[in-house]
C-alpha positions in Angstrom: 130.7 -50.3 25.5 129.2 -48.7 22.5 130.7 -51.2 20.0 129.4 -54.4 22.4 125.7 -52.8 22.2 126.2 -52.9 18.8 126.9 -56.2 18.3 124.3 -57.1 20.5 122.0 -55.3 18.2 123.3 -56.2 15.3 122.8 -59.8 17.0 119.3 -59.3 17.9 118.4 -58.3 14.5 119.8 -61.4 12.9 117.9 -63.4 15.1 114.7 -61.3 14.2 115.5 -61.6 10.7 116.1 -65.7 10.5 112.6 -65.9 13.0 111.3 -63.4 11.0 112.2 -65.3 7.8 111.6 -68.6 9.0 107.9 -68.2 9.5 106.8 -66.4 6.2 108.0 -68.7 3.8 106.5 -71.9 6.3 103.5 -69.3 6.2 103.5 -68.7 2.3 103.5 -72.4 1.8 100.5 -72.9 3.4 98.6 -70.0 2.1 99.6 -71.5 -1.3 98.6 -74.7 -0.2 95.0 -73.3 0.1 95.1 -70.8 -2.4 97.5 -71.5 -5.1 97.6 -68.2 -6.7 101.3 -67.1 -6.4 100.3 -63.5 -8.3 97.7 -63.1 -5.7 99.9 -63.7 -2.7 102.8 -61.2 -4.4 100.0 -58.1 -4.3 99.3 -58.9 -1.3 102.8 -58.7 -0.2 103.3 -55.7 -2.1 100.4 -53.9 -0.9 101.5 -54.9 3.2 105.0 -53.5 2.7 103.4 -50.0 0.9 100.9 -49.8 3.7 102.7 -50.6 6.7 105.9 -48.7 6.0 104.0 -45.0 6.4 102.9 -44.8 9.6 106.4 -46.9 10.7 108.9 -44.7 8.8 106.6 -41.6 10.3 107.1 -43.0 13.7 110.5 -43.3 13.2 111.0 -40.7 11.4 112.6 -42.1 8.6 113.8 -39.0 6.0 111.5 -38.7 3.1 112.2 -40.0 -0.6 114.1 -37.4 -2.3 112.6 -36.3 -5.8 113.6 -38.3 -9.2 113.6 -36.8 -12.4 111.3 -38.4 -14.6 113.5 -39.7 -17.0 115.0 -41.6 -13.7 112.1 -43.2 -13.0 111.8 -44.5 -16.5 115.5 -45.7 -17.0 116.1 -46.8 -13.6 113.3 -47.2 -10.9 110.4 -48.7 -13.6 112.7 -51.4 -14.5 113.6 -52.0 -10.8 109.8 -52.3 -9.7 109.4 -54.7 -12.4 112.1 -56.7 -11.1 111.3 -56.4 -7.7 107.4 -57.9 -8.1 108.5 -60.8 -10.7 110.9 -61.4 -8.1 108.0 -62.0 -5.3 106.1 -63.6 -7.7 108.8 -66.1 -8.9 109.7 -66.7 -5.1 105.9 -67.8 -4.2 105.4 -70.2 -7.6 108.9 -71.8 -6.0 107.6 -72.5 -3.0 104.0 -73.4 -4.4 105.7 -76.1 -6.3 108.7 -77.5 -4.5 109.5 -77.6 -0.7 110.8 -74.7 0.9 114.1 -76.2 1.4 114.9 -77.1 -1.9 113.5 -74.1 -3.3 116.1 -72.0 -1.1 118.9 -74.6 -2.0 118.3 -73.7 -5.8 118.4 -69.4 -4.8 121.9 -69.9 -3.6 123.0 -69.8 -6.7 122.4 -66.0 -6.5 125.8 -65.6 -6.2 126.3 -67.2 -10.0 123.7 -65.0 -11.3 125.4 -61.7 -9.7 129.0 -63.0 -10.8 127.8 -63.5 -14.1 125.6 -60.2 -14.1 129.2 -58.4 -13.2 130.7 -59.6 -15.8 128.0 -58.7 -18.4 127.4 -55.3 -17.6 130.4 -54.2 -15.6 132.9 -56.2 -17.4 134.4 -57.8 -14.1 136.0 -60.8 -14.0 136.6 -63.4 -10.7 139.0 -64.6 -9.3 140.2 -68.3 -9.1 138.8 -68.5 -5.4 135.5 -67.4 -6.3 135.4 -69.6 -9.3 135.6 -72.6 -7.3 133.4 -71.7 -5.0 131.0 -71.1 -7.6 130.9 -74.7 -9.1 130.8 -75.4 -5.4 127.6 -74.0 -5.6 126.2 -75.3 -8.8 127.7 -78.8 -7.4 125.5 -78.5 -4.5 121.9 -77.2 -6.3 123.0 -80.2 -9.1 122.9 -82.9 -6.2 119.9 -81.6 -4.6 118.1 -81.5 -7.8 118.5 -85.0 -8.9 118.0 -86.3 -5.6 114.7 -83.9 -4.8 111.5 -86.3 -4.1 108.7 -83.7 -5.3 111.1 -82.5 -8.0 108.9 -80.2 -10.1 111.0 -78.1 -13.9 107.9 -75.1 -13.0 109.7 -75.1 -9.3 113.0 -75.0 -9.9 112.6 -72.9 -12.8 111.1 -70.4 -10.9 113.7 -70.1 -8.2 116.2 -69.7 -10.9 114.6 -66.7 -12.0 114.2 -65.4 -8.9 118.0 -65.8 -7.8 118.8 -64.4 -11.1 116.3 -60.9 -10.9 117.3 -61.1 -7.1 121.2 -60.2 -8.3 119.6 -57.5 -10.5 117.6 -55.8 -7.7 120.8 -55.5 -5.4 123.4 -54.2 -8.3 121.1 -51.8 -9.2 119.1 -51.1 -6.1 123.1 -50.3 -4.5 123.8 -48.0 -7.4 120.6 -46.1 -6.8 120.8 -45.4 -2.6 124.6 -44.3 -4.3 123.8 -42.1 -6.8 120.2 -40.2 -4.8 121.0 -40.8 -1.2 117.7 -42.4 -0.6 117.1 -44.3 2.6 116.8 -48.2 1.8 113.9 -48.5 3.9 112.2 -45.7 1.5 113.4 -47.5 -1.7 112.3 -50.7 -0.8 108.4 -48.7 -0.1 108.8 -46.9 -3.9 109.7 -49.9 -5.5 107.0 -51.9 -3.4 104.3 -48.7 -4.8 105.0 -49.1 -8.0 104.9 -52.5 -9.0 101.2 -52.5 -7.3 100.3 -49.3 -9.8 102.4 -51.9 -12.9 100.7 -54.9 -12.3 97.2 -54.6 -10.7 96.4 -55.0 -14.6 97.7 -58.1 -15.0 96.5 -59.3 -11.9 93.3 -58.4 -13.0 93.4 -59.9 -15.7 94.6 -62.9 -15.0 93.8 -64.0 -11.3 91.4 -61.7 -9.5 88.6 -63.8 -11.1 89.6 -66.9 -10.4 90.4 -66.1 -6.7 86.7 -64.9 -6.3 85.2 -67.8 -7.3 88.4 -70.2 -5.2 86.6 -71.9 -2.1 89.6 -72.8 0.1 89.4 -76.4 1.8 89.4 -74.9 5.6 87.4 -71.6 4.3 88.2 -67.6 4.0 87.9 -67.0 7.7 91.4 -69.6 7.7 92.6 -68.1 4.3 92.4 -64.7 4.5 93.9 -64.6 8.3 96.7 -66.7 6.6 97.0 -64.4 3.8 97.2 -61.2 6.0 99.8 -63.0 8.3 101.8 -63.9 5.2 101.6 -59.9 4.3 102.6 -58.8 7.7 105.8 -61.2 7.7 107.0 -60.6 4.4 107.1 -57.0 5.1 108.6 -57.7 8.8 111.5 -59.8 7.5 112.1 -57.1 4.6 112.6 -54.3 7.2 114.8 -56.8 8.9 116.6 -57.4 6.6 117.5 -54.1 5.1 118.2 -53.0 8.7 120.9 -55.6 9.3 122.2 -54.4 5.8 122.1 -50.7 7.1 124.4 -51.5 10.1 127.1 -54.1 8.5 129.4 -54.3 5.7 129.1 -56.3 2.6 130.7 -59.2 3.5 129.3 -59.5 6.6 125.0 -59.2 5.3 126.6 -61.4 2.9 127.6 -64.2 5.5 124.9 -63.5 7.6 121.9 -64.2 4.7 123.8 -67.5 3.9 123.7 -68.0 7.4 119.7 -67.2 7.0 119.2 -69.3 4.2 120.3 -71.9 6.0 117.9 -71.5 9.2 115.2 -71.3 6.6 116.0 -74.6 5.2 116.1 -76.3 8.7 113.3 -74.9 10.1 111.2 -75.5 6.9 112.2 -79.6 7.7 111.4 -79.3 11.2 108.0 -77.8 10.8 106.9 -79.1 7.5 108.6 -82.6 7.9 109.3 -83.5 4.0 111.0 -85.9 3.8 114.5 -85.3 2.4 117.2 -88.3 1.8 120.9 -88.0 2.3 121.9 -87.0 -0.9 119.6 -84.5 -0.9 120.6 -83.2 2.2 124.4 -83.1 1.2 123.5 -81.3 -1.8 122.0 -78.6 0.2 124.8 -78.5 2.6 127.7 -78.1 -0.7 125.6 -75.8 -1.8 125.3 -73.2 1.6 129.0 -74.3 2.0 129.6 -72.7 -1.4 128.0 -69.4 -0.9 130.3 -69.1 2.2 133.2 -70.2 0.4 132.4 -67.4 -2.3 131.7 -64.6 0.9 135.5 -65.8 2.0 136.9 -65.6 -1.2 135.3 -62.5 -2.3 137.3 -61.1 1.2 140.2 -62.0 -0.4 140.0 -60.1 -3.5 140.8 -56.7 -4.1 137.5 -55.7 -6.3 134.6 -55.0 -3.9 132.0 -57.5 -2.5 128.7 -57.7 -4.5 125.8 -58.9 -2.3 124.3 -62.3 -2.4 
């Protein structure tokens, strides 16, 4: 009984998470749509996932943050807040610039970037399984790209930095919960913190201006309640997200956020409508088909699974 409600839970959570998922990158697209200042949108973010996750970790009495030395904070967690907001930031110019479900075909190739990452850093080398499947995946991102019909270099660029820093985060974001104990949800918050404190100088700098003087087409009132939304959802997923993680191994987040991606895709056609040939739908579909094939293969080996 106890190991059905947990798989009912886990279930539910999945669900939450595609939903969840689903509606803040359809959300960020048209918050970008009205204000295209991806930098903007990334504080924002930033600030909703720092503010919210107090009185909810409080309420559920998530354990505290234990207490890093500050030569930890300056090797490891400075270095992981600057990845985690050029991350965000990368994410929103994607899907500023391209549709939603290219711009989620192009992040599959996360799994190349953290293949590639082991090998550089670690030293570890793949198997033949996991080789294929990922020229599978480049396959798929190379039909979709050449095929795309608002095809934009800024766009796709931008995704490719995000999948790569996206690898980053999770080999050293995993090292970090190993080595202090912390509680993801907590990380996620401390991380969140300090690339606000980071950054707010650039973003003055560079956008606060410019989105004062912005005069969005259906007004603030419209804006701002899409921009708060957009907040609220990015932080909702992220605690999704990190939950499912919490309760299921490796392989199986790993399946489950190619299974994600893929909802995201879909429902970004359905409810935006761009139009998207053939081709360019195969491409998408190699693609997906190769981050499962890599999850499968990855089973197969004896070296552990590194998250996609």
């Amino acid at each position: 009984m106890g190991s059905r409600r947990e798989a009912l839970t886990i279930g539910a959570l999945c669900v939450t998470w595609y939903a969840l998922s689903s509606a803040s990158n359809v959300v960020g697209k048209l918050v970008l749509t009205e204000l295209p200042f991806p930098m903007s949108v990334t504080m924002v973010q930033l600030l909703s996932t720092v503010l919210y996750s107090a009185p909810a970790f409080a309420l559920c009495n998530v354990r505290r943050a234990p207490s890093f030395p500050k030569q930890y904070y300056l090797r490891v967690l400075v270095p992981l807040a600057f990845a985690k907001f050029f991350t965000t930031m990368f994410s929103q110019i994607s899907i500023w610039k391209v549709p939603i479900s290219y711009a989620h075909t192009v992040k599959a190739t996360t799994p190349l970037w953290t293949a590639g990452l082991a090998w550089v850093l670690f030293g570890e080398r793949q198997s033949a399984g996991v080789q294929g499947a990922l020229v599978l995946i480049a396959a798929g991102v190379a039909v979709a790209s050449a095929t795309e019909l608002h095809f934009d270099a800024l766009g796709l660029g931008a995704a490719l930095a995000a999948a790569a820093l996206l690898s980053l985060q999770h080999l050293y974001s995993k090292r970090v919960m190993r080595d202090t104990g912390v509680h993801h949800l907590r990380l996620l918050q401390t991380l969140s913190a300090m690339a606000l404190v980071l950054l707010v100088p650039a973003w003055l700098g560079l956008e606060a201006l410019a989105l004062a003087d912005a005069v969005p087409t259906r007004g603030w009132a419209h804006a701002g309640s899409l921009l708060a939304l957009d907040g609220a959802l990015a932080w909702l997923q992220a605690v999704a997200a990190f939950s499912v993680l919490w309760r299921v191994t490796p392989l199986a987040y790993a399946v489950a956020s190619a299974a994600k991606r893929a909802v995201v895709v879909a429902a970004s056609l359905l409810l935006l409508r761009n139009p998207a040939p053939p081709l360019n739908l195969a491409g998408m579909a190699l693609a997906l088909l190769g981050v499962l094939a890599y999850n499968r293969a990855k089973l197969r080996s004896p070296r552990p699974l590194l998250p996609v």
